[in-house]
Rosetta silent file (secondary structure, phi, psi, omega in degrees, C-alpha in Angstrom):
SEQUENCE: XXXXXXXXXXXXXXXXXXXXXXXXXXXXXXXXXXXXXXXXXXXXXXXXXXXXXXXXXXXXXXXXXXXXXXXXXXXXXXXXXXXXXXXXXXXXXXXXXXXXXXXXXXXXXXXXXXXXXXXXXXXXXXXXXXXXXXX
SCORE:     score description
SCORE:     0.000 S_00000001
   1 L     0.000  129.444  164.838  -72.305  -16.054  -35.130 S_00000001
   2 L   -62.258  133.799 -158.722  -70.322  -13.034  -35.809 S_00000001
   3 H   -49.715  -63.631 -141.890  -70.387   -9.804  -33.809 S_00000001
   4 H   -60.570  -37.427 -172.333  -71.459   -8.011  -37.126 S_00000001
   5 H   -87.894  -10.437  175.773  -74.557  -10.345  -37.431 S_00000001
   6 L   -50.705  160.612  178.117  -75.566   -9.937  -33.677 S_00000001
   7 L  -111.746   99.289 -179.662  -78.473   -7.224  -33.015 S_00000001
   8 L   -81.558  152.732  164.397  -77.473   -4.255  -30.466 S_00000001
   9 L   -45.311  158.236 -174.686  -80.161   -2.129  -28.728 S_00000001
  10 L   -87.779  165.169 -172.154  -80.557    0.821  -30.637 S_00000001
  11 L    95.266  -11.572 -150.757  -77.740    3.629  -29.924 S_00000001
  12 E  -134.778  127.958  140.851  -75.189    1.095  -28.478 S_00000001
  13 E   -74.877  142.095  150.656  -71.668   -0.255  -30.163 S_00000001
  14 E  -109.388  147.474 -164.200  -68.961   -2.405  -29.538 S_00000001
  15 L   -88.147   -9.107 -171.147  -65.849   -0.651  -29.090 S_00000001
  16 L  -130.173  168.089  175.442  -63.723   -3.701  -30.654 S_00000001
  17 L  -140.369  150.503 -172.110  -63.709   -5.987  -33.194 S_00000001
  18 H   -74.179    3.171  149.493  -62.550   -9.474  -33.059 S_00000001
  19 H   -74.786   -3.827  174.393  -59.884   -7.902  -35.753 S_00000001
  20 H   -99.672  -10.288  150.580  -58.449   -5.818  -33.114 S_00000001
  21 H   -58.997  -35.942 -157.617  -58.069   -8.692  -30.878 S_00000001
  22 H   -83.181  -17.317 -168.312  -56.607  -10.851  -33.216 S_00000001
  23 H   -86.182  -45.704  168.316  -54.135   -8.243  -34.721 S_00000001
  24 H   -52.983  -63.459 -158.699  -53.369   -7.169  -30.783 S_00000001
  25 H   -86.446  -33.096  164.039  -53.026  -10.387  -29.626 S_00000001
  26 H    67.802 -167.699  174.671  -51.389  -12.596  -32.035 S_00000001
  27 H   -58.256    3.449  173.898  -50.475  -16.187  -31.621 S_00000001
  28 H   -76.514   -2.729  178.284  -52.062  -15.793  -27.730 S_00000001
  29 H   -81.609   -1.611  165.113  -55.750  -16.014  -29.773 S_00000001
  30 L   -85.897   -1.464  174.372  -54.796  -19.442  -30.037 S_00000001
  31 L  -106.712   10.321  156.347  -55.461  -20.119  -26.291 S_00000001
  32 E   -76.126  113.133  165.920  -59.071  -17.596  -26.375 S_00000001
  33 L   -75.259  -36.138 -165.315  -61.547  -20.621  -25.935 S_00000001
  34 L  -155.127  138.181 -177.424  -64.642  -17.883  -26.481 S_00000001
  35 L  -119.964  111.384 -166.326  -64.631  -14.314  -27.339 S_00000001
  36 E  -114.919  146.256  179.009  -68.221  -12.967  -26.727 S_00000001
  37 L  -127.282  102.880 -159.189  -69.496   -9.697  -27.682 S_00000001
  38 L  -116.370  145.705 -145.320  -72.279   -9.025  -25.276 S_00000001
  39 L  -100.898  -36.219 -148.116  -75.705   -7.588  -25.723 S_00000001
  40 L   -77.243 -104.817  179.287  -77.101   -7.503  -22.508 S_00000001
  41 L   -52.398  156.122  155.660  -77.350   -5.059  -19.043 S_00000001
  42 L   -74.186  136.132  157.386  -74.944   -1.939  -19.522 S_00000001
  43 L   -55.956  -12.462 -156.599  -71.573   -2.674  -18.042 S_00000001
  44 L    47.045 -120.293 -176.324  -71.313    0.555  -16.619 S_00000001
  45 L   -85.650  -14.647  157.572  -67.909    1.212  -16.408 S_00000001
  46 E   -61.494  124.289 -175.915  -66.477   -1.660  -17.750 S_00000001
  47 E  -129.495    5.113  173.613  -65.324   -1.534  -21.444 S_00000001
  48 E  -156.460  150.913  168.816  -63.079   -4.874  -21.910 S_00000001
  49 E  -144.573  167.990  169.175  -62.912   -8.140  -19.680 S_00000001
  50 E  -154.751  147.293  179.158  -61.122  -10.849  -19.597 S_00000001
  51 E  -136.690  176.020  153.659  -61.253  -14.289  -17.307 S_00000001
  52 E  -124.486  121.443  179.337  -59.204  -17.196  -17.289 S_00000001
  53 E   -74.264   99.415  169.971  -61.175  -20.574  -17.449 S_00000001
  54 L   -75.564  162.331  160.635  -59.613  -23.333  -15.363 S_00000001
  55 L   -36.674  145.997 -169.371  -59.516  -26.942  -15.861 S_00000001
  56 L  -159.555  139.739  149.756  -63.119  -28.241  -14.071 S_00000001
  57 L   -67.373  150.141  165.341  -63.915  -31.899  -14.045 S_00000001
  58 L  -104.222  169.090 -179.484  -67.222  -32.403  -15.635 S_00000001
  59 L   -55.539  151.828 -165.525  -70.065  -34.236  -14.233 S_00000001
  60 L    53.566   30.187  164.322  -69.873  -37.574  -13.426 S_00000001
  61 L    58.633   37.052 -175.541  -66.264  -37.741  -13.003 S_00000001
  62 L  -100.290  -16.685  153.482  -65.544  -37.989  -16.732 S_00000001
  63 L   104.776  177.292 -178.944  -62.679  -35.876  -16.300 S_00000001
  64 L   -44.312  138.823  161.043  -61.829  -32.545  -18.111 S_00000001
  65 L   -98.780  126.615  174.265  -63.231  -30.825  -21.361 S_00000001
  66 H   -59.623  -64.956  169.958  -59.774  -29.424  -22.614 S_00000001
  67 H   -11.440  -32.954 -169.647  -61.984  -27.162  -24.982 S_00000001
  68 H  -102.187    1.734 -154.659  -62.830  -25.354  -22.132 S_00000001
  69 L   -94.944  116.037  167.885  -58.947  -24.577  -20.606 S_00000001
  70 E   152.540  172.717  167.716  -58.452  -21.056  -21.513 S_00000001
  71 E   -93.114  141.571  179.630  -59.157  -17.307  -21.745 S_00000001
  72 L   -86.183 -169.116 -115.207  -62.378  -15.901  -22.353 S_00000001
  73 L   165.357   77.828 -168.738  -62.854  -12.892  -23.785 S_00000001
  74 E  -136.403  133.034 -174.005  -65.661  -10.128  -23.342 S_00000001
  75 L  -106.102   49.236 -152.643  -66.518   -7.042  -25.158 S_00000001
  76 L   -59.440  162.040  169.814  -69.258   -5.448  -23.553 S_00000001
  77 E  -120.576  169.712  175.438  -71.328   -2.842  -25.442 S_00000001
  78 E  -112.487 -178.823 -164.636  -71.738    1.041  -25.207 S_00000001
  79 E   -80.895  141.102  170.601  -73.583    4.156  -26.133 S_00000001
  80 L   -38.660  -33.978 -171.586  -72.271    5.161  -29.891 S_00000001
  81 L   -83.552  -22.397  169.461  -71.301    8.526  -29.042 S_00000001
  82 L   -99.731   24.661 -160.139  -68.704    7.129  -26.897 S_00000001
  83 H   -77.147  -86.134  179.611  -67.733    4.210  -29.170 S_00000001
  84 H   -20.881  -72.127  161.353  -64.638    6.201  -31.109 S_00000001
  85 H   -26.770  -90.840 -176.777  -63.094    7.293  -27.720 S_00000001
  86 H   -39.757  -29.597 -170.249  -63.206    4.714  -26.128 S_00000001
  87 H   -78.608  -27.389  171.435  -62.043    2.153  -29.102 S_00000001
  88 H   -30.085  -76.017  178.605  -59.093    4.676  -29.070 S_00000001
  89 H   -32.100  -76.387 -179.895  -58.378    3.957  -25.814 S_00000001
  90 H   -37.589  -58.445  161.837  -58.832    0.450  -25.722 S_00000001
  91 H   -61.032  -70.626 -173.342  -56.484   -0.326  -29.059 S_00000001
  92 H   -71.817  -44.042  179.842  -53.541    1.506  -27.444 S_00000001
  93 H  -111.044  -15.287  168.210  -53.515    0.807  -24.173 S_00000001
  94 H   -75.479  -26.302 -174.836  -55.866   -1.766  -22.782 S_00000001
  95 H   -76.903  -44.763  161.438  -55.183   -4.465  -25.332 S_00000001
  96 H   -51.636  -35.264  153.886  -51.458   -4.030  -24.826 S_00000001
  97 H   -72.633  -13.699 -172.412  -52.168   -4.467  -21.493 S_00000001
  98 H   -89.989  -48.660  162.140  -54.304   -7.265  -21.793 S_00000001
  99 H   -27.288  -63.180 -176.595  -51.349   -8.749  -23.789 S_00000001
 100 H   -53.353  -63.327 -171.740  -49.419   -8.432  -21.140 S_00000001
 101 H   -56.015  -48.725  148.411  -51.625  -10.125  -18.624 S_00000001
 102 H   -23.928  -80.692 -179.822  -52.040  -13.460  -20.989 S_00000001
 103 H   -63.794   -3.452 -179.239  -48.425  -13.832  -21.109 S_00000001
 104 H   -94.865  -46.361 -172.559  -47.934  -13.212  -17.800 S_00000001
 105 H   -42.199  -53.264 -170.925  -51.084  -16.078  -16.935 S_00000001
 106 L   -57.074  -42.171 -172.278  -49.520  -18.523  -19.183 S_00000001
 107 L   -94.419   20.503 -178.289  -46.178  -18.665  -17.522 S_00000001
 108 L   -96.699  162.169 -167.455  -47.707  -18.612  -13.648 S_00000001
 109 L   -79.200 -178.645 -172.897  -47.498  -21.607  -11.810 S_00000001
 110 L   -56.315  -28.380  178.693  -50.100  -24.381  -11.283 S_00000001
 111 L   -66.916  -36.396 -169.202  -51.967  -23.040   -8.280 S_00000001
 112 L   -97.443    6.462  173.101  -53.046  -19.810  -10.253 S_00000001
 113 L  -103.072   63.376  175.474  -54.023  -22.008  -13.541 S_00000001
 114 L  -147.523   -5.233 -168.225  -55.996  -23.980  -10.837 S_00000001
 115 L  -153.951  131.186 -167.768  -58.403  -21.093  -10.360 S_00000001
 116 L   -76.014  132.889  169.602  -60.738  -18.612  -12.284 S_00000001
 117 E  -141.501  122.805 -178.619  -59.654  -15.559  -12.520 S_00000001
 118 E   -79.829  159.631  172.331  -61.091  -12.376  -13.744 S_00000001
 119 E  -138.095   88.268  164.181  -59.217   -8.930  -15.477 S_00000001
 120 E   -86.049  143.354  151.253  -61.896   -5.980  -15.836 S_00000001
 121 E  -127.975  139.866 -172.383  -60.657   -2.350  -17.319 S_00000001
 122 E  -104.120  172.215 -177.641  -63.198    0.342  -16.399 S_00000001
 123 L  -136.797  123.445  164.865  -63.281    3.620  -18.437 S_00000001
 124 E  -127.423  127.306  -92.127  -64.407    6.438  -15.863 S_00000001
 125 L   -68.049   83.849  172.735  -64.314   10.148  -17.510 S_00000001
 126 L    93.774  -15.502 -159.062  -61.485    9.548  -19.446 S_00000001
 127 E  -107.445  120.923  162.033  -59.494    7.539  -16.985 S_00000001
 128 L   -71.746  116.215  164.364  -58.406    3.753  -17.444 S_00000001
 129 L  -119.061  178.994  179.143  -57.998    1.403  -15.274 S_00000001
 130 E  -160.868  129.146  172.971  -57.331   -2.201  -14.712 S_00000001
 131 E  -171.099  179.675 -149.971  -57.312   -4.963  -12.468 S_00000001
 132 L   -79.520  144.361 -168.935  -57.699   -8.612  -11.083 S_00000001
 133 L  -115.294  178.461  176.087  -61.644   -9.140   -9.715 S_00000001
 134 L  -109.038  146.439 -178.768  -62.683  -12.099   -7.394 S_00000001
 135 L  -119.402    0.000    0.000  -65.394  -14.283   -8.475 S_00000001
């Protein structure tokens, strides 16, 4: 289902669209397994995520779903009145950064594609940041 047909609380945006990933991001959207645009709890201070999805056996030892090898993709939403700002933000410098972090993922060795890994950027009055979480 497409972000557009999803239902937000009222007052609350997403700050993206999956055209500014795909225009940001380029041929890396072919390795986003799931891009979710999420409804639920306020994020607080989070305004973009990202994880990387490792290889997992599946139950009963049937071995890998490839389908599932990849980066995720999360787009939390926000109050409206900060939805412009923030999307500002977000198109120049977190997705460039996010860019970065992909292309950096892709070419790391096997041990860190062996393990989930998170990327959060927070928005805190004005200030961005960004960096690797723990699960």
């Amino acid at each position: 289902m497409s972000a557009r047909n999803r239902h937000l609380p009222p007052g609350y945006s997403w700050p993206l669209t999956s055209t500014d990933l795909t225009e940001s991001l380029g041929p890396l959207m072919t390795h986003v397994t799931e891009v979710r645009f999420l409804t639920g709890r306020d994020a607080g201070t989070i305004v973009l995520g990202a994880a990387w999805v490792p290889p997992r056996s599946s139950n009963y030892d049937r071995g890998t779903d490839p389908d599932s090898v990849g980066f995720r993709i999360d787009v939390p939403m926000l109050p409206t009145p900060a939805r412009a700002p923030t999307r500002t933000i977000l198109r120049t410098r977190a997705l460039p950064q996010l860019h970065t972090w992909m292309t950096q993922s892709l070419t790391a060795g096997e041990t860190w594609h062996l393990a989930p890994h998170d990327h959060l950027w927070r928005l805190t009055d004005g200030h961005l940041t960004h960096r690797d979480e723990t699960r």
